[in-house]
CHARMM-style PDB file with segment names, atoms N, HN, CA, C and O in Angstrom:
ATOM      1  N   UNK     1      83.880   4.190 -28.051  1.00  0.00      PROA
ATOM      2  CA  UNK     1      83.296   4.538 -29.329  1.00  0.00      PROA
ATOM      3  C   UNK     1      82.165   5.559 -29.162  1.00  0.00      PROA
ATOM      4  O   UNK     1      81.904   6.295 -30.114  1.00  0.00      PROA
ATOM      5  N   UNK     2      81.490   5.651 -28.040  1.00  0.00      PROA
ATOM      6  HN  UNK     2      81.702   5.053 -27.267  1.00  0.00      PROA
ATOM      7  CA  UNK     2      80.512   6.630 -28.050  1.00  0.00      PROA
ATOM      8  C   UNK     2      80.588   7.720 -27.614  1.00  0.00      PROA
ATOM      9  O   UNK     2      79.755   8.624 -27.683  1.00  0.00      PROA
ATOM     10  N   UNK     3      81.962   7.707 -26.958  1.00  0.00      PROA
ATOM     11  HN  UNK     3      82.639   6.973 -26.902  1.00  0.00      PROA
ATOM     12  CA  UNK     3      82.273   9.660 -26.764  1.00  0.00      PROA
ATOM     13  C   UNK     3      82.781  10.066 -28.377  1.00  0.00      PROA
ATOM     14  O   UNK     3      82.437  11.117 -28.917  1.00  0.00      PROA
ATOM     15  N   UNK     4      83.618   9.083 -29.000  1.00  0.00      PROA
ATOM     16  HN  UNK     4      83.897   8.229 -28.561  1.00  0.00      PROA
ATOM     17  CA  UNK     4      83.553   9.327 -30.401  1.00  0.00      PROA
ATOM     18  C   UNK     4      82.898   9.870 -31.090  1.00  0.00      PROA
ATOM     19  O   UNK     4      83.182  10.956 -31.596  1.00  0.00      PROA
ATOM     20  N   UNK     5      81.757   9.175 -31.292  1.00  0.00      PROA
ATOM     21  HN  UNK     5      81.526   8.293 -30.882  1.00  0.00      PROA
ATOM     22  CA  UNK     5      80.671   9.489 -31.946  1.00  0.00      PROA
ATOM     23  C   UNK     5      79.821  10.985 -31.282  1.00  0.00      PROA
ATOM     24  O   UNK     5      79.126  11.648 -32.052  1.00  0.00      PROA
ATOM     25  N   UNK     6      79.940  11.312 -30.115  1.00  0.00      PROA
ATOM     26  HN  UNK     6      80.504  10.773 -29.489  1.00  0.00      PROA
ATOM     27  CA  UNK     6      79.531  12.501 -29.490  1.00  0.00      PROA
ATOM     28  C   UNK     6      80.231  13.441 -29.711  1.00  0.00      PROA
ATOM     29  O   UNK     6      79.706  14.530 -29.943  1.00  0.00      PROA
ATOM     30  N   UNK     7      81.093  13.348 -29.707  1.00  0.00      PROA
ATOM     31  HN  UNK     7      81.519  12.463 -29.519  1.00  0.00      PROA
ATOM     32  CA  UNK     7      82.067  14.592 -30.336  1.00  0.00      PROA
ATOM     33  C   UNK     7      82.137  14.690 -31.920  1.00  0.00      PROA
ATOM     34  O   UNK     7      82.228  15.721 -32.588  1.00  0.00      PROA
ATOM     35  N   UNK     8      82.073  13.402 -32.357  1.00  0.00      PROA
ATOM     36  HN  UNK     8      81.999  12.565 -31.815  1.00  0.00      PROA
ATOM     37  CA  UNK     8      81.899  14.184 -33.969  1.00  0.00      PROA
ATOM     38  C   UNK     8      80.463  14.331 -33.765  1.00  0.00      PROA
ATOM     39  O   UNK     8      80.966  13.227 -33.555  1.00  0.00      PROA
ATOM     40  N   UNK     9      79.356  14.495 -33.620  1.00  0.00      PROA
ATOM     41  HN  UNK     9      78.948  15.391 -33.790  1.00  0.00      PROA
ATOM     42  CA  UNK     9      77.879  14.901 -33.404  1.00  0.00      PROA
ATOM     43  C   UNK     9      77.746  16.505 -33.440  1.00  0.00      PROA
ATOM     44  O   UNK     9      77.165  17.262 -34.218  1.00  0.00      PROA
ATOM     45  N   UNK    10      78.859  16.806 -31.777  1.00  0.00      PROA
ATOM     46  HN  UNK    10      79.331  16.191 -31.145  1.00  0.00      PROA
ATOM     47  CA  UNK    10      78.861  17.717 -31.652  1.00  0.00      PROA
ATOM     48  C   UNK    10      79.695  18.795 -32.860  1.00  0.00      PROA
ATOM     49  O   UNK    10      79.251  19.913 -33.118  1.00  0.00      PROA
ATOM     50  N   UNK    11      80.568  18.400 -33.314  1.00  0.00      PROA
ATOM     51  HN  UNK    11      80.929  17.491 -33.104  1.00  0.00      PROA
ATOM     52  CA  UNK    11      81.015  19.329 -34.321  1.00  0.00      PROA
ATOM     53  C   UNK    11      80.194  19.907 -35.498  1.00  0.00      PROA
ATOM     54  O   UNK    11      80.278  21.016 -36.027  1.00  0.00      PROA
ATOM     55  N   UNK    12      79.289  18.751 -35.796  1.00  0.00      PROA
ATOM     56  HN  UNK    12      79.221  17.850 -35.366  1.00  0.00      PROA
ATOM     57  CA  UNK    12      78.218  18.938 -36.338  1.00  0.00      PROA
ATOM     58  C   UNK    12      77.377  20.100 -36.478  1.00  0.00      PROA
ATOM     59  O   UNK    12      77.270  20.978 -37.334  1.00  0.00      PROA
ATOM     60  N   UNK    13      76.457  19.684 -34.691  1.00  0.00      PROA
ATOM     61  HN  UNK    13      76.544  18.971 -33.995  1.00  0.00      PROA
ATOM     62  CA  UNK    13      75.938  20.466 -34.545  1.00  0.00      PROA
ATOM     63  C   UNK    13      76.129  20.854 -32.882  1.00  0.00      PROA
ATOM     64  O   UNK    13      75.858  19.957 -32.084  1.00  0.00      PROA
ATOM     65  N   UNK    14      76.514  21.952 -32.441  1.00  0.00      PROA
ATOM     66  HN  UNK    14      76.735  22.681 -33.090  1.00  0.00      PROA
ATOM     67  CA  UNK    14      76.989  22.066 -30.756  1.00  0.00      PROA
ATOM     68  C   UNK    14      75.906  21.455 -29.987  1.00  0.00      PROA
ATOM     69  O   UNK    14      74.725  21.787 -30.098  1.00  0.00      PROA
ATOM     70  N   UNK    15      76.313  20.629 -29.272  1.00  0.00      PROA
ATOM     71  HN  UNK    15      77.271  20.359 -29.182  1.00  0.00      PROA
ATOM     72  CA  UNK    15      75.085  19.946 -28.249  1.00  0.00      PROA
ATOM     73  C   UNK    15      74.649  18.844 -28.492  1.00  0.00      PROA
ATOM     74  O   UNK    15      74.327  18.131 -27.542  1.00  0.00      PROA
ATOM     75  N   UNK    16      74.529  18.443 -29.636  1.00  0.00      PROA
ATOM     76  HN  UNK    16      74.791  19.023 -30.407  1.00  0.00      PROA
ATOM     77  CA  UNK    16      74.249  17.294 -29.968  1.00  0.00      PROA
ATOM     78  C   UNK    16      75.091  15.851 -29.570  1.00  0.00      PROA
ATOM     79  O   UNK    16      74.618  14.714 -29.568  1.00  0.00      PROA
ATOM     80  N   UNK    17      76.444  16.253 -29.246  1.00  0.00      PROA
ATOM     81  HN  UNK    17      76.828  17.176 -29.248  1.00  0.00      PROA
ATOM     82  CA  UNK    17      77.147  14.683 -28.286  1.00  0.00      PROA
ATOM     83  C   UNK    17      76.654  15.146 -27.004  1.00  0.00      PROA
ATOM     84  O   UNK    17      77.073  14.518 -26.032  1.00  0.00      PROA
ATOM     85  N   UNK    18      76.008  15.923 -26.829  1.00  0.00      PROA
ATOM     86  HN  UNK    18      75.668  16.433 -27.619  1.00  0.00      PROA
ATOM     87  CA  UNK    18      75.812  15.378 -25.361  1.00  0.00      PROA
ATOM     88  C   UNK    18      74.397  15.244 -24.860  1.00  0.00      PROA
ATOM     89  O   UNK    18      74.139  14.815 -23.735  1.00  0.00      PROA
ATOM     90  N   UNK    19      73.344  15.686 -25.875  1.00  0.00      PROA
ATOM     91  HN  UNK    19      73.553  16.034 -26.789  1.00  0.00      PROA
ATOM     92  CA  UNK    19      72.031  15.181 -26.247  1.00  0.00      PROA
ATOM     93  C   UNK    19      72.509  13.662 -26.194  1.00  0.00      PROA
ATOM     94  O   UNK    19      72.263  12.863 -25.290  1.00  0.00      PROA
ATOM     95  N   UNK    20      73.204  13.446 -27.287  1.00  0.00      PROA
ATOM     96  HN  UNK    20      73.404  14.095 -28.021  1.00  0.00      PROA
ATOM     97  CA  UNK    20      73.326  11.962 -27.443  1.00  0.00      PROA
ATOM     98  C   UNK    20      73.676  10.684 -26.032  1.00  0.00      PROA
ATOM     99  O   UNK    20      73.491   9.468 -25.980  1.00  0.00      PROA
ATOM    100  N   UNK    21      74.216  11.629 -25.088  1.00  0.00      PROA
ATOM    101  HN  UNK    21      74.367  12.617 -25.131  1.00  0.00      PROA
ATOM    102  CA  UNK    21      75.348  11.186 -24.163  1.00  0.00      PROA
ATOM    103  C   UNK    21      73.958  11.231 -22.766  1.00  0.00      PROA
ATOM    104  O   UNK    21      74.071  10.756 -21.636  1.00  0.00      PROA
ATOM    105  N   UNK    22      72.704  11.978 -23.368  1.00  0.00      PROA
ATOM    106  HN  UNK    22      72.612  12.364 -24.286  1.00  0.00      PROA
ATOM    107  CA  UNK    22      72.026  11.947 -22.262  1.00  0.00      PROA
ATOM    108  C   UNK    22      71.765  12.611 -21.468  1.00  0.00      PROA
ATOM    109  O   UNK    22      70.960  12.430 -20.555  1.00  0.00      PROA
ATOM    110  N   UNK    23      72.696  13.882 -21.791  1.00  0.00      PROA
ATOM    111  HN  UNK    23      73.351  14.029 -22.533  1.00  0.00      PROA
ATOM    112  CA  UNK    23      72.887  15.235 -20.879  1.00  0.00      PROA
ATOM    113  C   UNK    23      72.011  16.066 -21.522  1.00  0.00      PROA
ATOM    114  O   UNK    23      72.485  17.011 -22.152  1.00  0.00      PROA
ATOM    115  N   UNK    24      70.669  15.879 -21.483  1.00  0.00      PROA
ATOM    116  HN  UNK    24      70.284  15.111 -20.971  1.00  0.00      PROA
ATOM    117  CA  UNK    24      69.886  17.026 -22.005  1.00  0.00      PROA
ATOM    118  C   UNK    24      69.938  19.077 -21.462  1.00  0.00      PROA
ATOM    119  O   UNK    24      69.546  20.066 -22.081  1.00  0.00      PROA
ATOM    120  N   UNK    25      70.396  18.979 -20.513  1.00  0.00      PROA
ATOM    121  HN  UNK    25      70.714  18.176 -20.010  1.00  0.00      PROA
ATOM    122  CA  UNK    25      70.318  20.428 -20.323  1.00  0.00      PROA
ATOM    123  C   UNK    25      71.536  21.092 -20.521  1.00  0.00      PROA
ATOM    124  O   UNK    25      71.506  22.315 -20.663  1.00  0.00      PROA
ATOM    125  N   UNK    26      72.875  20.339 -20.563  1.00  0.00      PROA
ATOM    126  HN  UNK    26      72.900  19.346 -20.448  1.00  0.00      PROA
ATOM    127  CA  UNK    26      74.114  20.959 -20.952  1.00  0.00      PROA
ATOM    128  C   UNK    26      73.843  21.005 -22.233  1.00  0.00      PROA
ATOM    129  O   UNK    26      74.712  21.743 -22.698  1.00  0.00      PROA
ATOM    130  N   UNK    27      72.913  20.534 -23.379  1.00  0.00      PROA
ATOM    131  HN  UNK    27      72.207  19.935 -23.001  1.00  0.00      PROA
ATOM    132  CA  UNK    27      72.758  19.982 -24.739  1.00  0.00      PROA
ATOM    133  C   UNK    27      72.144  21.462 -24.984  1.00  0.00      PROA
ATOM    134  O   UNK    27      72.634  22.208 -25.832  1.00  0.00      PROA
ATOM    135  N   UNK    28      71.213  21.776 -24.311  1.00  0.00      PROA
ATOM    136  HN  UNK    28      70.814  21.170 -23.622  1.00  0.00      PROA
ATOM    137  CA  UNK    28      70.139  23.211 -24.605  1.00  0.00      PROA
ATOM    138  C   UNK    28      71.641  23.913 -24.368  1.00  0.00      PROA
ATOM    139  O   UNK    28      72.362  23.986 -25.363  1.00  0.00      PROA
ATOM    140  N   UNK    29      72.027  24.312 -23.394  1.00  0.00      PROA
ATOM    141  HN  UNK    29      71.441  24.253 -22.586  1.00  0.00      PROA
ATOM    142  CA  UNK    29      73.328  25.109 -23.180  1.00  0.00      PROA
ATOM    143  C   UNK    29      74.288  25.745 -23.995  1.00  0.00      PROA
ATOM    144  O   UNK    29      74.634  26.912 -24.177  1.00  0.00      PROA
ATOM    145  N   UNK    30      74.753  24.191 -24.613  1.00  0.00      PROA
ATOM    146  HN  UNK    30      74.472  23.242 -24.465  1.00  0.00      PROA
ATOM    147  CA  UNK    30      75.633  24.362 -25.151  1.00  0.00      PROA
ATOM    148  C   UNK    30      74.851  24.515 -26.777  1.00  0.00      PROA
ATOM    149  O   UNK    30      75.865  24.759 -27.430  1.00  0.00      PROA
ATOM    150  N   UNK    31      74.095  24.520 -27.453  1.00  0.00      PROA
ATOM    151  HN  UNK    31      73.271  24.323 -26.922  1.00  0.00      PROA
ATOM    152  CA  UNK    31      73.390  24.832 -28.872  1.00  0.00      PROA
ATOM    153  C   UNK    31      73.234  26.302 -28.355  1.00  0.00      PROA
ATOM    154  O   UNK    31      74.073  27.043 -28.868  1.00  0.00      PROA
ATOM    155  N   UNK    32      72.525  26.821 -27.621  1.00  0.00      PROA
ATOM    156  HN  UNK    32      71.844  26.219 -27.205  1.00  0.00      PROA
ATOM    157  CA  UNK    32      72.377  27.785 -27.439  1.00  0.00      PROA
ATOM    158  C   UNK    32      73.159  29.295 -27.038  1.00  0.00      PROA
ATOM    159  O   UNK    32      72.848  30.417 -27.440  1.00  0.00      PROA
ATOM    160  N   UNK    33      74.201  28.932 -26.169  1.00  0.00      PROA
ATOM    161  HN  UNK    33      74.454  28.022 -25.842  1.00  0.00      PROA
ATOM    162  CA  UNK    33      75.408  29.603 -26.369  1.00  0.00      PROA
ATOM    163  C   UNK    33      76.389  29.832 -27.254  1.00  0.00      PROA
ATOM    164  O   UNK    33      76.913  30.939 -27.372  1.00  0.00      PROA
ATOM    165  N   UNK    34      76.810  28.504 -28.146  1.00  0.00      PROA
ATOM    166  HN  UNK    34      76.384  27.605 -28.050  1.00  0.00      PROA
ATOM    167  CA  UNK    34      77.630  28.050 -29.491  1.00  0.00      PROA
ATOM    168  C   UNK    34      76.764  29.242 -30.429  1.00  0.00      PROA
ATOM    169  O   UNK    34      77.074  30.369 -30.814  1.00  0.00      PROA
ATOM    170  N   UNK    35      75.584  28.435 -30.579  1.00  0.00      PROA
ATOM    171  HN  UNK    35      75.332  27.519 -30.266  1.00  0.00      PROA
ATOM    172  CA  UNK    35      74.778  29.527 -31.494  1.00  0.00      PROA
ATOM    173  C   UNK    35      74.457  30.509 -31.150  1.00  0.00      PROA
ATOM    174  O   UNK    35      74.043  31.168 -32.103  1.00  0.00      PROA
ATOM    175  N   UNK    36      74.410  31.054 -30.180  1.00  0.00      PROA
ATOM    176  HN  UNK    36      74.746  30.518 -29.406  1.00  0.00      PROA
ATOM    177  CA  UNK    36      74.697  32.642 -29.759  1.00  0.00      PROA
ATOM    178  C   UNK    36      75.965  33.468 -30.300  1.00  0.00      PROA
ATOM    179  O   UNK    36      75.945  34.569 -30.850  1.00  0.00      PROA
ATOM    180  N   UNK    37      76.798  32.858 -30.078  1.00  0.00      PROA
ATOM    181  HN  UNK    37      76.815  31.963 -29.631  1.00  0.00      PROA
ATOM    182  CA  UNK    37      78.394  33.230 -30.111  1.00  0.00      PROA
ATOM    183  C   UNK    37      78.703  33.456 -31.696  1.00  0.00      PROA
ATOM    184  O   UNK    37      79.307  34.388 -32.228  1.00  0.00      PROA
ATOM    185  N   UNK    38      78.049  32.218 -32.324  1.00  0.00      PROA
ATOM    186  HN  UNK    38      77.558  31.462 -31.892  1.00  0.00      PROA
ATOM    187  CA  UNK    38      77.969  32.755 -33.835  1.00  0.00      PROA
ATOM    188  C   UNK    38      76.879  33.543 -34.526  1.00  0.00      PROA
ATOM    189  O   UNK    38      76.994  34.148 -35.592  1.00  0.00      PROA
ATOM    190  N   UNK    39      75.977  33.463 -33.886  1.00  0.00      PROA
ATOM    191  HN  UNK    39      75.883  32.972 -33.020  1.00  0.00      PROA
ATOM    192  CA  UNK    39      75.098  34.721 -34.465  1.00  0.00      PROA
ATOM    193  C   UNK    39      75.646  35.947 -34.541  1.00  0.00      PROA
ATOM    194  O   UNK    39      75.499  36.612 -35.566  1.00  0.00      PROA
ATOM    195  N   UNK    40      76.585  36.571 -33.121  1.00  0.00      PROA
ATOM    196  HN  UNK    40      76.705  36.030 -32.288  1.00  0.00      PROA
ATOM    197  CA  UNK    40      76.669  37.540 -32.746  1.00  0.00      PROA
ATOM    198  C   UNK    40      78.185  38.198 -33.860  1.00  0.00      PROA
ATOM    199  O   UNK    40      78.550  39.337 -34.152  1.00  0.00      PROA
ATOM    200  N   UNK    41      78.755  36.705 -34.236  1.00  0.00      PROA
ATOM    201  HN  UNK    41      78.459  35.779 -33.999  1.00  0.00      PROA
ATOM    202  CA  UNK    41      79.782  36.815 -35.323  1.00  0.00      PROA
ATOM    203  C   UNK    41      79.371  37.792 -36.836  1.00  0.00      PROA
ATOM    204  O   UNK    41      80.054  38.416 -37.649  1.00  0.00      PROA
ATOM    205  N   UNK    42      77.986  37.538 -36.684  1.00  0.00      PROA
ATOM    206  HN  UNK    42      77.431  37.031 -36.024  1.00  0.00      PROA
ATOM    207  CA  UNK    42      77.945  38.413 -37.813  1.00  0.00      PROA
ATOM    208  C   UNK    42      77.673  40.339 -37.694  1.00  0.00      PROA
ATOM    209  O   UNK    42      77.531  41.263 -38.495  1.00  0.00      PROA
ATOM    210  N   UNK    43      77.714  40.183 -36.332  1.00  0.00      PROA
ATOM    211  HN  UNK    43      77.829  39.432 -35.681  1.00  0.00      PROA
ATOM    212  CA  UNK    43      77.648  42.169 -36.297  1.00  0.00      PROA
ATOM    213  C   UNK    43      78.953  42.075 -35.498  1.00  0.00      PROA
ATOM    214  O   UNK    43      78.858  42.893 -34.583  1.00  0.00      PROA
ATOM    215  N   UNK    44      80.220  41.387 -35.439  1.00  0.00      PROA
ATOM    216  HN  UNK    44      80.297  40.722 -36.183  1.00  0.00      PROA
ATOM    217  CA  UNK    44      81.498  42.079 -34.401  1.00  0.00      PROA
ATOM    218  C   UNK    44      82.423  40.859 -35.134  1.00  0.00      PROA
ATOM    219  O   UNK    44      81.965  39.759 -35.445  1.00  0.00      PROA
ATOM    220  N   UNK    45      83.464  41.181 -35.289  1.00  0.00      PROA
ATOM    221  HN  UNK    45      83.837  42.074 -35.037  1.00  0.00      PROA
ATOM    222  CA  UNK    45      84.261  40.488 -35.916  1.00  0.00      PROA
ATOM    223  C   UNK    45      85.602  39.571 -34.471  1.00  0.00      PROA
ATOM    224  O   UNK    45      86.826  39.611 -34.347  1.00  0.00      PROA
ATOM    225  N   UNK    46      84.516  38.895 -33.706  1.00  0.00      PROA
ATOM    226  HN  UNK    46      83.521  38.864 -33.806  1.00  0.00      PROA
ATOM    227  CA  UNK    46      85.095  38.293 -32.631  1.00  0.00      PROA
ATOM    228  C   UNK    46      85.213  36.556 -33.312  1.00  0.00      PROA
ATOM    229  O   UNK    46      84.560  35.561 -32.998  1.00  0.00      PROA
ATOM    230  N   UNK    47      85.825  36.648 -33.879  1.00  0.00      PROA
ATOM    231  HN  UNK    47      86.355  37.456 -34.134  1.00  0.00      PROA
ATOM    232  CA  UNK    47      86.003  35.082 -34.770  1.00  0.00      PROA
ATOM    233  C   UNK    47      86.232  33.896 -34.077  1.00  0.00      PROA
ATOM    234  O   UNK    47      85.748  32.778 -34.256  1.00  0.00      PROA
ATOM    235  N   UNK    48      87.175  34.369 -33.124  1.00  0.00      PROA
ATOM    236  HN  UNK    48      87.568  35.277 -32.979  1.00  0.00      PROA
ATOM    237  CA  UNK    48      87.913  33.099 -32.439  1.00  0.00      PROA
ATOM    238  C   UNK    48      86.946  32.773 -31.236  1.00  0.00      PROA
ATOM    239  O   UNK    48      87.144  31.706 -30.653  1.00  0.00      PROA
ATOM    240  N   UNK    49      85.671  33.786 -30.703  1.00  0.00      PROA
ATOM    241  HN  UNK    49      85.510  34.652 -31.175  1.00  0.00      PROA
ATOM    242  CA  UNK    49      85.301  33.433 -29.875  1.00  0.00      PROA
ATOM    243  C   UNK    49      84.331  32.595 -29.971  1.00  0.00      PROA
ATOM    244  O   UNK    49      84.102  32.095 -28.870  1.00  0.00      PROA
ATOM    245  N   UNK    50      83.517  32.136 -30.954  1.00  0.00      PROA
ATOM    246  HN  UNK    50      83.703  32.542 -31.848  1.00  0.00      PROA
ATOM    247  CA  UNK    50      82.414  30.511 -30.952  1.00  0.00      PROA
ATOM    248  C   UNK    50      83.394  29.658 -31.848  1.00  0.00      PROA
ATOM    249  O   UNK    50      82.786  28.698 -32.322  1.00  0.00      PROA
ATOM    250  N   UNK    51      84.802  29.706 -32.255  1.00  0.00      PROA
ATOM    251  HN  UNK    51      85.297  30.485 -31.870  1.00  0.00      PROA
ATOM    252  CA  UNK    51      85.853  28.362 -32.542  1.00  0.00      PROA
ATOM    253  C   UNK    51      85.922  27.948 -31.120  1.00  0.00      PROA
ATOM    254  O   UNK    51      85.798  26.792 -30.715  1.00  0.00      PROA
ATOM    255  N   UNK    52      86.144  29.063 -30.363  1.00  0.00      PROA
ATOM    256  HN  UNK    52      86.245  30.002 -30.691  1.00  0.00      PROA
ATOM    257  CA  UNK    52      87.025  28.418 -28.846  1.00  0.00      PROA
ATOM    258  C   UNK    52      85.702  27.627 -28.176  1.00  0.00      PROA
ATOM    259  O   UNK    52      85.872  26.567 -27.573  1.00  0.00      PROA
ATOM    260  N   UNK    53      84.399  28.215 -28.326  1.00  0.00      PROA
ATOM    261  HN  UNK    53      84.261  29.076 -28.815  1.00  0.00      PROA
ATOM    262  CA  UNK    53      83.210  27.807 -27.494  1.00  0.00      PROA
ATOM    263  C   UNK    53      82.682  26.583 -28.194  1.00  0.00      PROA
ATOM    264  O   UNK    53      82.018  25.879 -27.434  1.00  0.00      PROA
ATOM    265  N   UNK    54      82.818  25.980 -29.821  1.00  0.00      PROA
ATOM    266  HN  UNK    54      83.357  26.553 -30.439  1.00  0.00      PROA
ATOM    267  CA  UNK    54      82.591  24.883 -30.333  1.00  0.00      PROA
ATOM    268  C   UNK    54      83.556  23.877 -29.756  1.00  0.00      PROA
ATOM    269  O   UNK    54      83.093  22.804 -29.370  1.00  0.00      PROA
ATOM    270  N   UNK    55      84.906  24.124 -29.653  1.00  0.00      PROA
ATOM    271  HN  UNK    55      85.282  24.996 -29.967  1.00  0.00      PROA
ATOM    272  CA  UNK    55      86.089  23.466 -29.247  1.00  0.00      PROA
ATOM    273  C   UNK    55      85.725  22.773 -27.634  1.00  0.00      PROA
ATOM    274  O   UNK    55      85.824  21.604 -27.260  1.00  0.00      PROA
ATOM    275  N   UNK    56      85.430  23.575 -27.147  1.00  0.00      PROA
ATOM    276  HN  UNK    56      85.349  24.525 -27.451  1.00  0.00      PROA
ATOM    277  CA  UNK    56      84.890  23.187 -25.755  1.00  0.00      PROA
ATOM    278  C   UNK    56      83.851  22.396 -25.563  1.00  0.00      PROA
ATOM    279  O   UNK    56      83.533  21.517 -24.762  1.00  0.00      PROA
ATOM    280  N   UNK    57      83.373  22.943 -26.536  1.00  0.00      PROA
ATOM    281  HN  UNK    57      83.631  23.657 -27.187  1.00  0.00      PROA
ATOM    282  CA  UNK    57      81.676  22.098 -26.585  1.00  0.00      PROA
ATOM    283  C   UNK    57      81.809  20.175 -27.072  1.00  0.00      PROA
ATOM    284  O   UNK    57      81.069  19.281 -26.659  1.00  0.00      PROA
ATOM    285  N   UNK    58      82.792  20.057 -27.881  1.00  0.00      PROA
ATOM    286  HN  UNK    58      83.393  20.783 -28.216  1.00  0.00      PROA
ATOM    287  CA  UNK    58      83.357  19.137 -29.105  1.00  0.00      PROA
ATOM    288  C   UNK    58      84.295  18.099 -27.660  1.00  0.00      PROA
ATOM    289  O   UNK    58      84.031  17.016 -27.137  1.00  0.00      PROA
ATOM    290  N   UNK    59      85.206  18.913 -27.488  1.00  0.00      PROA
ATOM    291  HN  UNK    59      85.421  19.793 -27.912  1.00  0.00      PROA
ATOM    292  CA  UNK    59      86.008  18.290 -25.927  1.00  0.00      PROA
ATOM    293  C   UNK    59      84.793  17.957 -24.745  1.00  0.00      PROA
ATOM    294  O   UNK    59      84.828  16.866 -24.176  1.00  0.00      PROA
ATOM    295  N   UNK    60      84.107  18.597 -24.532  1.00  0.00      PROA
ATOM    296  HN  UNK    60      84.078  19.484 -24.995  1.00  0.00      PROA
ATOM    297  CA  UNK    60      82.957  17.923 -23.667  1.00  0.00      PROA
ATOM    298  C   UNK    60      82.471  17.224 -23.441  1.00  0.00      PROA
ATOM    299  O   UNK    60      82.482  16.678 -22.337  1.00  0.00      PROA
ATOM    300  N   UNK    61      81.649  16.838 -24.631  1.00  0.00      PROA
ATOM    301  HN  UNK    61      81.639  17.281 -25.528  1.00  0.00      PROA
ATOM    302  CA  UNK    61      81.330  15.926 -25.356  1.00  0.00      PROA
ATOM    303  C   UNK    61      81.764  14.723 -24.976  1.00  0.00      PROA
ATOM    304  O   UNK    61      81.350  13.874 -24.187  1.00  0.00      PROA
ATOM    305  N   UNK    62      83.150  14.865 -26.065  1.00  0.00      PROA
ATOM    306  HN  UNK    62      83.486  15.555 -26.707  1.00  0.00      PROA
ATOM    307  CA  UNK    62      84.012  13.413 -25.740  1.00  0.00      PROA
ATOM    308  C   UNK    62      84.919  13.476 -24.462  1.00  0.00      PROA
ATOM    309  O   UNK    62      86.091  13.236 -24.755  1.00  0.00      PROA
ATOM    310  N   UNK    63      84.750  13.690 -23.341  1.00  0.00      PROA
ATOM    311  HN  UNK    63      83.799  13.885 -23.103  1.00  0.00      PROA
ATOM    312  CA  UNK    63      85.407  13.480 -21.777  1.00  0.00      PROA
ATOM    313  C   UNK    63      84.291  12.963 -20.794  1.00  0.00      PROA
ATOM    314  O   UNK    63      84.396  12.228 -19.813  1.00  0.00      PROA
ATOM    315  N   UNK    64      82.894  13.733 -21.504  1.00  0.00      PROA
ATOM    316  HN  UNK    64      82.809  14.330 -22.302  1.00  0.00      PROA
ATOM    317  CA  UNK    64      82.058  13.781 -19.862  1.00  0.00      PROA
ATOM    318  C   UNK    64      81.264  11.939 -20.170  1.00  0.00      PROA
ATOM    319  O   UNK    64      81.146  11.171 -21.126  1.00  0.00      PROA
ATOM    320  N   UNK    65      80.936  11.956 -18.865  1.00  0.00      PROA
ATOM    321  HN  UNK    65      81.032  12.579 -18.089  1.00  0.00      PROA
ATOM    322  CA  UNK    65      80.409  10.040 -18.942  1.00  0.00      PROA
ATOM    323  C   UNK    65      79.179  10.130 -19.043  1.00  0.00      PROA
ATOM    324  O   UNK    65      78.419  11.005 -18.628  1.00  0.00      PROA
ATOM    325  N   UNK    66      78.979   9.188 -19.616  1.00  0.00      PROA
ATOM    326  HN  UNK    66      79.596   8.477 -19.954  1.00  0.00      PROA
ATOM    327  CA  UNK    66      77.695   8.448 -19.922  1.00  0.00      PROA
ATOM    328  C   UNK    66      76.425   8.644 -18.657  1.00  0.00      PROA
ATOM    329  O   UNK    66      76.625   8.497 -17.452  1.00  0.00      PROA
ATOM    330  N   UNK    67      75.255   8.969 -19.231  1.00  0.00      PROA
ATOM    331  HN  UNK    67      75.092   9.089 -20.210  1.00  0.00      PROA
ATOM    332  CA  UNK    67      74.154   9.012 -18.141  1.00  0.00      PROA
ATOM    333  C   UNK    67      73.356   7.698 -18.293  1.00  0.00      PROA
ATOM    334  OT1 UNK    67      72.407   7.462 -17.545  1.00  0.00      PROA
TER     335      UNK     67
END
């Protein structure tokens, strides 16, 4: 139930299942790259590239173990 809950967190907001999960520096990482990737969405029309980097982030989440 709690990679569950980390992965819907993370869809939320990127980083946040794995804040939750305890992994504080993959958590900075991954908010910060996710939200990079979509910032940068608004001057280049690279769409699929922060879906694919949330997707990863979301799968992360719910695979990696508990600290």
């Amino acid at each position: 139930m709690k990679s569950f809950l980390a992965a819907i967190l993370s869809l939320f907001v990127p980083g946040l299942g794995q804040l939750y999960k305890g992994h504080f520096v993959q958590a900075i990482i991954w908010f910060l790259v996710v939200g990079a990737a979509y910032g940068l969405l608004y001057w280049f029309i690279f769409a699929l590239v922060p879906i694919v980097l949330h997707i990863i982030c979301i799968l992360q989440a719910y695979f990696m173990d508990n600290e």
